[in-house]
LUMPA-795682 format. One record per atom (N, C-alpha, C, O): atom name; y, x, z; residue number from 1. Coordinates in pm, whole numbers, plus 50000, padded with zeros to 5 digits. Each point is the difference from the previous one (the first is absolute). Layout:
# LUMPA-795682
+------+-------+-------+-------+-----+
| site | north |  east |    up | pos |
+------+-------+-------+-------+-----+
|   CA |     Y |     X |     Z | NUM |
...
+------+-------+-------+-------+-----+
This chain:
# LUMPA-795682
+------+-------+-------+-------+-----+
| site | north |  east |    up | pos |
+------+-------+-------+-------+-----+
|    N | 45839 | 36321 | 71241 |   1 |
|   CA | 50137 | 50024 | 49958 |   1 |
|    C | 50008 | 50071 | 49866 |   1 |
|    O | 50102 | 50063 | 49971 |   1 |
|    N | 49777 | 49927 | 49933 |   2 |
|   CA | 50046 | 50030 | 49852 |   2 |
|    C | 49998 | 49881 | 49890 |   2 |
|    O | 49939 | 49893 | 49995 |   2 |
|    N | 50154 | 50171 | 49918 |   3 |
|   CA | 50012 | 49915 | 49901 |   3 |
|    C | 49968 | 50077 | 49858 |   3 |
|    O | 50048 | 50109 | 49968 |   3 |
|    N | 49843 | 49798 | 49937 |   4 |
|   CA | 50006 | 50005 | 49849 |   4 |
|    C | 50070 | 49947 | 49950 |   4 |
|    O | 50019 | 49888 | 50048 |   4 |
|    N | 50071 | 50150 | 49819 |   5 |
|   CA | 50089 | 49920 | 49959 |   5 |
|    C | 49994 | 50036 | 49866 |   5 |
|    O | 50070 | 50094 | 49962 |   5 |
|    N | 49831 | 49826 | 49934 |   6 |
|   CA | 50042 | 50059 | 49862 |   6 |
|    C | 50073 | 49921 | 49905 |   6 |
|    O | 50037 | 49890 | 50042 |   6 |
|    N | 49987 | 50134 | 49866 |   7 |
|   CA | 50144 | 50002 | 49917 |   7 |
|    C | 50111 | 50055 | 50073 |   7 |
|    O | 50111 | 49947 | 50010 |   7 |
|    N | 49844 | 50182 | 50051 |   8 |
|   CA | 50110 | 50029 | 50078 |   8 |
|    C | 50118 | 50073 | 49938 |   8 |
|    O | 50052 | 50081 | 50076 |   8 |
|    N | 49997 | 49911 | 49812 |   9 |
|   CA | 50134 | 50043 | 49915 |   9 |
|    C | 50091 | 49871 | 50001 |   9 |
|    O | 50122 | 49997 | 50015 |   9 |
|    N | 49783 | 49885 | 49964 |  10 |
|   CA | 50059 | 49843 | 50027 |  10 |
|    C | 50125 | 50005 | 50107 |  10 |
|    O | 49991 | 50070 | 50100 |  10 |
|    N | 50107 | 49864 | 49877 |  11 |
|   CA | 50109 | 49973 | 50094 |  11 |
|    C | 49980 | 49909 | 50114 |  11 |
|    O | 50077 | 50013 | 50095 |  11 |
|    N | 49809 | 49875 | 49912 |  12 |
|   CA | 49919 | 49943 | 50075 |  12 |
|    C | 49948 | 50097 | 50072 |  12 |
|    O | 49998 | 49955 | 50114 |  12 |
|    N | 49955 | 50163 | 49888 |  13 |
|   CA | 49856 | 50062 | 50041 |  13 |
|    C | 50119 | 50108 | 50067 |  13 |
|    O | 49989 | 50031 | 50119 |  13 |
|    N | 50123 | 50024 | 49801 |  14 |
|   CA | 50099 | 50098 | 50064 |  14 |
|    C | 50052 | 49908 | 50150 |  14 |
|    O | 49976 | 50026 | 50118 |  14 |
|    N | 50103 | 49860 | 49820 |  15 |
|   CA | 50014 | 49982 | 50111 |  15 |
|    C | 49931 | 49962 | 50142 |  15 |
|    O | 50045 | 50018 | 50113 |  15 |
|    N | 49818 | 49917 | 49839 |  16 |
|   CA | 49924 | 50023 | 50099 |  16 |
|    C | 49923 | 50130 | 50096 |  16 |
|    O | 49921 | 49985 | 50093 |  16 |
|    N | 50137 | 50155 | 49846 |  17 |
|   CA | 49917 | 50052 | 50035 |  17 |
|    C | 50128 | 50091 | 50080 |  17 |
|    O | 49983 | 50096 | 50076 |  17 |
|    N | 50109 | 49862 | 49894 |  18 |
|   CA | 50188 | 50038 | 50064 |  18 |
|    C | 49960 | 49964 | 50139 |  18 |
|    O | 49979 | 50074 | 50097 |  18 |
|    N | 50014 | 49761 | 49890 |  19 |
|   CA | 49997 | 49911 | 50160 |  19 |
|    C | 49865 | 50061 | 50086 |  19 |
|    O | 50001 | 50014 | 50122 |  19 |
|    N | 49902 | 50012 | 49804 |  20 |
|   CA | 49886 | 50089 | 50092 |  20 |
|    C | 50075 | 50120 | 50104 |  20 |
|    O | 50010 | 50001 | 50123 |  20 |
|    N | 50038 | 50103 | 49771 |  21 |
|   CA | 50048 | 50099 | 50036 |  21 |
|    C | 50105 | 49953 | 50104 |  21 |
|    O | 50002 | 50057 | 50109 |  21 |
|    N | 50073 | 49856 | 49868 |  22 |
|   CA | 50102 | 50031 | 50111 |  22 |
|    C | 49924 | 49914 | 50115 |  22 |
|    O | 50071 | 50011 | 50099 |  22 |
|    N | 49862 | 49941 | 49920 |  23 |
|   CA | 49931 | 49969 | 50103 |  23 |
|    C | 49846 | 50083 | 50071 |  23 |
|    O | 49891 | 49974 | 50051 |  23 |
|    N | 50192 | 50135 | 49910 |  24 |
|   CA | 49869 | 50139 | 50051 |  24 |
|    C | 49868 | 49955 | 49947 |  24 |
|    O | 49909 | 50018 | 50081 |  24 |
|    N | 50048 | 49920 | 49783 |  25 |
|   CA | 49859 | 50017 | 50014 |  25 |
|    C | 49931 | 50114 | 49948 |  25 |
|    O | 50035 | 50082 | 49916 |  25 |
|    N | 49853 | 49906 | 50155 |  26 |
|   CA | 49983 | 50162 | 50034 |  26 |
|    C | 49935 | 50055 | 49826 |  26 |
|    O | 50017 | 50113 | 49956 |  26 |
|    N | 49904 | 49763 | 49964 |  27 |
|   CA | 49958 | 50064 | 49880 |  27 |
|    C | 50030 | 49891 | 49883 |  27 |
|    O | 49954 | 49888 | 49978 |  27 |
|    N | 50139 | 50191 | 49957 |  28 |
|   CA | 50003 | 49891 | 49852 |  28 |
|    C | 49981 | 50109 | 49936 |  28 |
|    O | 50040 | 50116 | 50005 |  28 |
|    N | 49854 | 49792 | 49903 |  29 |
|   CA | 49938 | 50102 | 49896 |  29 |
|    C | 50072 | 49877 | 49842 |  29 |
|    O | 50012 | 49878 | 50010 |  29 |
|    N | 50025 | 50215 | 49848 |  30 |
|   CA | 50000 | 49926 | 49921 |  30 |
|    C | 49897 | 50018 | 49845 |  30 |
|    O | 49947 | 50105 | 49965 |  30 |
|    N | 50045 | 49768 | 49963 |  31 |
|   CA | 49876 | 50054 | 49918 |  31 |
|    C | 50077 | 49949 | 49861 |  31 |
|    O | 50079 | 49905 | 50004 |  31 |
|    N | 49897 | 50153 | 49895 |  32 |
|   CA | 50123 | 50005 | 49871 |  32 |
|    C | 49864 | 50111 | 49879 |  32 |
|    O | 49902 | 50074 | 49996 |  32 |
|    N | 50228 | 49834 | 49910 |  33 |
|   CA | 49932 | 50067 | 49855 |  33 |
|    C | 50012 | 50196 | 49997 |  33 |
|    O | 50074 | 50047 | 50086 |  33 |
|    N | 49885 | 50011 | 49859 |  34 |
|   CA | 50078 | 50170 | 49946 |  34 |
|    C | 50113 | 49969 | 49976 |  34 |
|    O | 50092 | 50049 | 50065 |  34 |
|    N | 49928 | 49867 | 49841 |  35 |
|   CA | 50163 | 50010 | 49946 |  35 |
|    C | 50093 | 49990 | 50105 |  35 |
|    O | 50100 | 50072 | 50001 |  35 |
|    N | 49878 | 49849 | 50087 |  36 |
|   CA | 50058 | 49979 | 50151 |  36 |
|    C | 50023 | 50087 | 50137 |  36 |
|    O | 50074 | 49985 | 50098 |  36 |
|    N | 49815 | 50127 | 49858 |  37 |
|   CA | 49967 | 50050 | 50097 |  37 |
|    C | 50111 | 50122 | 50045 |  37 |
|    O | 49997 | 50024 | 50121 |  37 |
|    N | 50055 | 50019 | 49835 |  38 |
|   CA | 50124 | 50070 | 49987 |  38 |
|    C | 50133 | 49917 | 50100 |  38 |
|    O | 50027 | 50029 | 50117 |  38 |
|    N | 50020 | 49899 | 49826 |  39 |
|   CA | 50082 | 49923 | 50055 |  39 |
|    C | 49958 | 49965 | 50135 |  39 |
|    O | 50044 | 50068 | 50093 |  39 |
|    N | 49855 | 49809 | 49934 |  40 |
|   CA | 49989 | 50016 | 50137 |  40 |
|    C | 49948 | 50057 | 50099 |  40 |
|    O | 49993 | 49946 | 50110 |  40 |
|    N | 49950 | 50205 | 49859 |  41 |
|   CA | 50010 | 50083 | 50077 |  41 |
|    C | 50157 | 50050 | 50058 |  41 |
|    O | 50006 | 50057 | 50109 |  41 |
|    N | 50067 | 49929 | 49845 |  42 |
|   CA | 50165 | 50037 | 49990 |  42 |
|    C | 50086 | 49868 | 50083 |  42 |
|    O | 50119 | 50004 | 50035 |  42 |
|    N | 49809 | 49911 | 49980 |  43 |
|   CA | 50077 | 49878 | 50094 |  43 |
|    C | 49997 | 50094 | 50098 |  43 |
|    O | 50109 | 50045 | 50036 |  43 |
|    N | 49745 | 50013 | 50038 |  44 |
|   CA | 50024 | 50037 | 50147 |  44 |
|    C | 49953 | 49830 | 50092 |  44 |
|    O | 50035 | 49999 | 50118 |  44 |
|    N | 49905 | 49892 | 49840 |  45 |
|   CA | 50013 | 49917 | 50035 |  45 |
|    C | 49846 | 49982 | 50075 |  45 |
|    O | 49972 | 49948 | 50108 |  45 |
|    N | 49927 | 50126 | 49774 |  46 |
|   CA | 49851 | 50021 | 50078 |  46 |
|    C | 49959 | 50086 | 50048 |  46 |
|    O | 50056 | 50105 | 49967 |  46 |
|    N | 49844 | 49907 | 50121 |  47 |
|   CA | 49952 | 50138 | 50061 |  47 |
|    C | 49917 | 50057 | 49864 |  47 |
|    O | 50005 | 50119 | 49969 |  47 |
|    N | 49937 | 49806 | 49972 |  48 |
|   CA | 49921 | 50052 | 49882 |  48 |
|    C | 50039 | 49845 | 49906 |  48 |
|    O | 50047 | 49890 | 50026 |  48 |
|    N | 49907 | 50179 | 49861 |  49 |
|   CA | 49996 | 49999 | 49870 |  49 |
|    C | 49821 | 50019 | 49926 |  49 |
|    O | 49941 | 50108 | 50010 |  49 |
|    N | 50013 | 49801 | 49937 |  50 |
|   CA | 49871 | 50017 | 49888 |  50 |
|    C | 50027 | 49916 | 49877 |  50 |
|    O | 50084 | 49912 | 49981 |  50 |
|    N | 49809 | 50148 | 49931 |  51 |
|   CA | 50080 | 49905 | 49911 |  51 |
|    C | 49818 | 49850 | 49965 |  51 |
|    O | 49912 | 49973 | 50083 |  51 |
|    N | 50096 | 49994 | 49829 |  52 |
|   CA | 49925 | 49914 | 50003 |  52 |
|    C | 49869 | 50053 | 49992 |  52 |
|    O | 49910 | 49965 | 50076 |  52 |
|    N | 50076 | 50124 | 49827 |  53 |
|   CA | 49879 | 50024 | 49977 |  53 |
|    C | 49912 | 50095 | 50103 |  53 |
|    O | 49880 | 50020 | 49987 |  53 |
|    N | 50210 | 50040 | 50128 |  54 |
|   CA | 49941 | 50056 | 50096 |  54 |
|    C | 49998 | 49932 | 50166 |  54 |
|    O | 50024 | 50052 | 50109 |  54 |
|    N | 49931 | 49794 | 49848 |  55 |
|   CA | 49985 | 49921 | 50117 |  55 |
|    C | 49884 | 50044 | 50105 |  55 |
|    O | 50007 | 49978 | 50121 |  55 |
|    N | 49874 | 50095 | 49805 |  56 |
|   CA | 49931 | 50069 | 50068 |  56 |
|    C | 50029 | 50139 | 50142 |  56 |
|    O | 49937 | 50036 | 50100 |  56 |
|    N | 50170 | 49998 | 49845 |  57 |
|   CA | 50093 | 50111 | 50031 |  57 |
|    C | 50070 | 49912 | 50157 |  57 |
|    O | 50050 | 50062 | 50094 |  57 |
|    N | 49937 | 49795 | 49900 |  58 |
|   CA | 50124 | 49958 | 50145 |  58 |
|    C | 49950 | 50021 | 50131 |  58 |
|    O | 49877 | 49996 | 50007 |  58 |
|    N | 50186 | 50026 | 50102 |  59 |
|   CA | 49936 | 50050 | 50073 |  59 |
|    C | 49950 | 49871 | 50118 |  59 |
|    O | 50096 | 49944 | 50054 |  59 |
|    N | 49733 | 49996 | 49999 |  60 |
|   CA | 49985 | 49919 | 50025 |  60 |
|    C | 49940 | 50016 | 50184 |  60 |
|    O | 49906 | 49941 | 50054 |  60 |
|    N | 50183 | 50154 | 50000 |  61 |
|   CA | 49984 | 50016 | 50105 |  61 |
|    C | 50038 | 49900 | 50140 |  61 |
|    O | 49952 | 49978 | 50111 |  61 |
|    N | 50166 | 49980 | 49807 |  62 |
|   CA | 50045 | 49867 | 50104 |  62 |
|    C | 50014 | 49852 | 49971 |  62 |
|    O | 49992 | 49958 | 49885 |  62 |
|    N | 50024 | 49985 | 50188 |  63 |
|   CA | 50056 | 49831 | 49897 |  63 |
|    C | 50109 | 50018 | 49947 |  63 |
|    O | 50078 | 50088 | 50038 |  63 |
|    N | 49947 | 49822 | 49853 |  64 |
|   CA | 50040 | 49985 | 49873 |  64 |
|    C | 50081 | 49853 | 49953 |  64 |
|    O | 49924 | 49904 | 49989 |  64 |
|    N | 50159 | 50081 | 49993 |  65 |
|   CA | 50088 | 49864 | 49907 |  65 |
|    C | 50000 | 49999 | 49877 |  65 |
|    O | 50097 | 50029 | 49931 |  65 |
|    N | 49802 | 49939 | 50032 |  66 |
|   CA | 50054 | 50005 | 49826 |  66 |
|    C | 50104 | 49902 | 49936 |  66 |
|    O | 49977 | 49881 | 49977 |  66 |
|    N | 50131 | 50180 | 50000 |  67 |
|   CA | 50115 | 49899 | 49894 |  67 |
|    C | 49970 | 50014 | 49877 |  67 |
|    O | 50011 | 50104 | 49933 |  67 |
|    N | 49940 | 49771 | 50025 |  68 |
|   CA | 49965 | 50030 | 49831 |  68 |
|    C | 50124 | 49918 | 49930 |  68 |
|    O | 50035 | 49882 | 50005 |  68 |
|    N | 50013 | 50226 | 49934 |  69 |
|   CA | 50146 | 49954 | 49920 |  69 |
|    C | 49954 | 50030 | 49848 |  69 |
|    O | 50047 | 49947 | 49899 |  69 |
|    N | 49862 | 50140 | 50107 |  70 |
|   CA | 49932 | 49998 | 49838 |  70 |
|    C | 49932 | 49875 | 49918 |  70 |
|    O | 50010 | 49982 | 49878 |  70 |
|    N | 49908 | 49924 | 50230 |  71 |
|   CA | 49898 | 49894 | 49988 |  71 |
|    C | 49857 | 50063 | 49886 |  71 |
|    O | 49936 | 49958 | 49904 |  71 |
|    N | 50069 | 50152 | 50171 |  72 |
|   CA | 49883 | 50020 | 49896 |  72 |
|    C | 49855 | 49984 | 50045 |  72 |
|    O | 49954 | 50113 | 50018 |  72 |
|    N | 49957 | 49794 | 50007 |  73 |
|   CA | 49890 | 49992 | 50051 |  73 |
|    C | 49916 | 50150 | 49963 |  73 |
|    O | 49990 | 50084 | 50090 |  73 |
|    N | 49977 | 49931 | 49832 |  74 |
|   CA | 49916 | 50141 | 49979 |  74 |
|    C | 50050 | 50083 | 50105 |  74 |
|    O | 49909 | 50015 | 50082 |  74 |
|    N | 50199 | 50049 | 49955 |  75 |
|   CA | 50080 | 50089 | 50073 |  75 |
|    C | 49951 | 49947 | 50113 |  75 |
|    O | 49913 | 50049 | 50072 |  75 |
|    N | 50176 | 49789 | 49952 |  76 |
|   CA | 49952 | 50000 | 50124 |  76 |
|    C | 49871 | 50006 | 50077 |  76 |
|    O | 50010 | 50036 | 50117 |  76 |
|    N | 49841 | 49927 | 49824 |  77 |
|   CA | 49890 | 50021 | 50005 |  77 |
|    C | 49958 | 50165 | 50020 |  77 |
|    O | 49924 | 50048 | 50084 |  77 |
|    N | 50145 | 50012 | 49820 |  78 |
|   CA | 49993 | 50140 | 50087 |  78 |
|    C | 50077 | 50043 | 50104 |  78 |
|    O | 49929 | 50062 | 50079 |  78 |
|    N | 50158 | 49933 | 49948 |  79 |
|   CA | 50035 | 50015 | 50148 |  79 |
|    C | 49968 | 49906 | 50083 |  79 |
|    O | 50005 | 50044 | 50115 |  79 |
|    N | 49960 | 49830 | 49880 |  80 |
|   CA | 49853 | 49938 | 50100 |  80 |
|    C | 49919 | 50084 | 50017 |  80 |
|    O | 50003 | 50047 | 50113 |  80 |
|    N | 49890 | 50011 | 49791 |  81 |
|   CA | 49888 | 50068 | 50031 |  81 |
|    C | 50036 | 50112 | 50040 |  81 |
|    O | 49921 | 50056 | 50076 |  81 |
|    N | 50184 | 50004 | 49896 |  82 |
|   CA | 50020 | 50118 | 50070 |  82 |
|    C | 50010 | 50004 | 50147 |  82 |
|    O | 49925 | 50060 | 50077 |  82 |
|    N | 50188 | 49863 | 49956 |  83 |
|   CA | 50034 | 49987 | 50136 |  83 |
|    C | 49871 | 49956 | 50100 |  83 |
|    O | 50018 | 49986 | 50121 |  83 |
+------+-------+-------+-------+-----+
């Protein structure tokens, strides 16, 4: 019951991460530039917030959905190997 979701400032990625929430899921996490990082901490929409360069930093304790709204293969390859 968690979700990755990066480009999460995206209105795609907001509203996806709205419909999580109101359907109790238990972890949406979102992943965003610095410049970003401000703002959607302030939705209230994720349990956490990282930003890109601290993909190392996610926490890989449970299963995982990755929504890639960024399309960035590099990224996504690191949070593959991470997870």
């Amino acid at each position: 019951n968690s979700v990755i979701i990066s480009c999460a400032s995206s209105k795609t990625a907001l509203a996806l991460a709205y419909c999580l929430r109101m359907r109790d899921m238990r972890y949406v996490v979102g992943l965003t530039s610095p410049e970003h990082l401000d703002f959607v901490k302030s939705t209230d929409l994720y349990h956490e917030v990282f930003t890109y360069d601290s993909v190392d930093d996610l926490p890989n304790s449970r299963t995982i959905v990755y929504m890639d709204f960024k399309c960035d293969g590099e990224l996504r390859q690191k949070i593959t190997l991470r997870m």
